[in-house]
N, C-alpha and C positions, 0 to 999 in steps of 0.2 A: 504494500500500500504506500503509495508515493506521500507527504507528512509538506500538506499544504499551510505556509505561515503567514499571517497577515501580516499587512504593512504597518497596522498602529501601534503593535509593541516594538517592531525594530525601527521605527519611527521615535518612540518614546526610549529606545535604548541608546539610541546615536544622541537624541538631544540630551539624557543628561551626559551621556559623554563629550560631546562638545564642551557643553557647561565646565563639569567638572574637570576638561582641560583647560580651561581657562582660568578659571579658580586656583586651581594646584600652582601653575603655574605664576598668578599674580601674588596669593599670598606667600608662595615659596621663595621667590624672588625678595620679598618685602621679609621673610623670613629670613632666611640667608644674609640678606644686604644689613639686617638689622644684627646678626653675630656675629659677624664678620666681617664688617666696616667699623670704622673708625668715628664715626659723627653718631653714634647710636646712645648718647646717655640720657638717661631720665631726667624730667623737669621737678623731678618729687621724689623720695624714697618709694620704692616699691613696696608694697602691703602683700598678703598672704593671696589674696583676690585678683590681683597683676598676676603674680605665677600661674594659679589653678585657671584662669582665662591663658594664657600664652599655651600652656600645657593643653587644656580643652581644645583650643583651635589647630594646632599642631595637631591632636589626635582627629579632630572631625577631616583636617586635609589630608591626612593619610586615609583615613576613611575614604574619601571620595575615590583616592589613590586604588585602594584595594578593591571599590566597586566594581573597576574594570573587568577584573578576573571573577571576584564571586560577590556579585549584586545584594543578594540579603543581606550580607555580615557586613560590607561596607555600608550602606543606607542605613543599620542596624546601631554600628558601630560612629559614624556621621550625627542623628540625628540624637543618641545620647552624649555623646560629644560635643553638641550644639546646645542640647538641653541643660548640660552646666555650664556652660556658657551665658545660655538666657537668664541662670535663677541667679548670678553674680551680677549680671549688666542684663537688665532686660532691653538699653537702648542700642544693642548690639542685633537687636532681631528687625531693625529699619533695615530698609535698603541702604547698604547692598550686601548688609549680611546675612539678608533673607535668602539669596542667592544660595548657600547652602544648605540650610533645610530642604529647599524647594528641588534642589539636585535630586539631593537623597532620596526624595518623596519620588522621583521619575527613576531613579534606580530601584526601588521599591516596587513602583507601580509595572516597571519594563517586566521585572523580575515573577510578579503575580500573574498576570497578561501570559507567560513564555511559561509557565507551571501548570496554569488553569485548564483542563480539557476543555477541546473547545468543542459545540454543539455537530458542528459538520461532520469533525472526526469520529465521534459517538455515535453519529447515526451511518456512517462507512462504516464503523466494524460492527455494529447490529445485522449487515445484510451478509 
């Protein structure tokens, strides 16, 4: 039996890849440039809530990173990464850091969509 797939999950799987190449690579860059450059010091002591955010976001961009290969545990691993993020700074959830939630949620959704039997295929192996 030939395993006909439609266009709106790998339509939904390319967009959040696009996204989340974009993402990876704007915060990685701002990530990097920021340990590893010379102009990077703080206007204030850092608090315990500066690390657990730098750490969170670091883990939601690997997240996005790992979506690639295995969609659930990236979006999974993204969007509880995002969510202690949101409960330290909830003004981190404006744009354009809704951006990564909203990834996750189309690695998530690609991922449900590409698992879910679909109606067509169900009634081909009924006959």
């Amino acid at each position: 039996m030939q395993h006909v797939t439609s266009s709106f999950p790998n339509m939904l799987r390319w967009s959040a890849r696009v996204l989340s190449g974009i993402i990876v690579l704007f915060w990685g860059f701002f990530l990097l440039a920021h340990l590893f450059g010379d102009a990077g010091s703080s206007s204030r002591p850092l608090i315990w809530a500066d690390y657990l955010m730098l750490g969170a976001i670091v883990v939601a961009v690997i997240g996005l990173a790992v979506a690639w290969k295995w969609e659930l545990f990236g979006a999974i691993l993204t969007l509880i990464a995002f969510g202690v993020v949101a409960a330290v700074n909830w003004r981190i959830v404006i744009f354009p850091g809704a951006l990564i939630p909203i990834t996750a949620l189309l690695f998530l959704a690609s991922w449900w969509l590409h698992r879910s039997p679909r109606t067509g295929d169900a009634l081909l192996s009924k006959s």
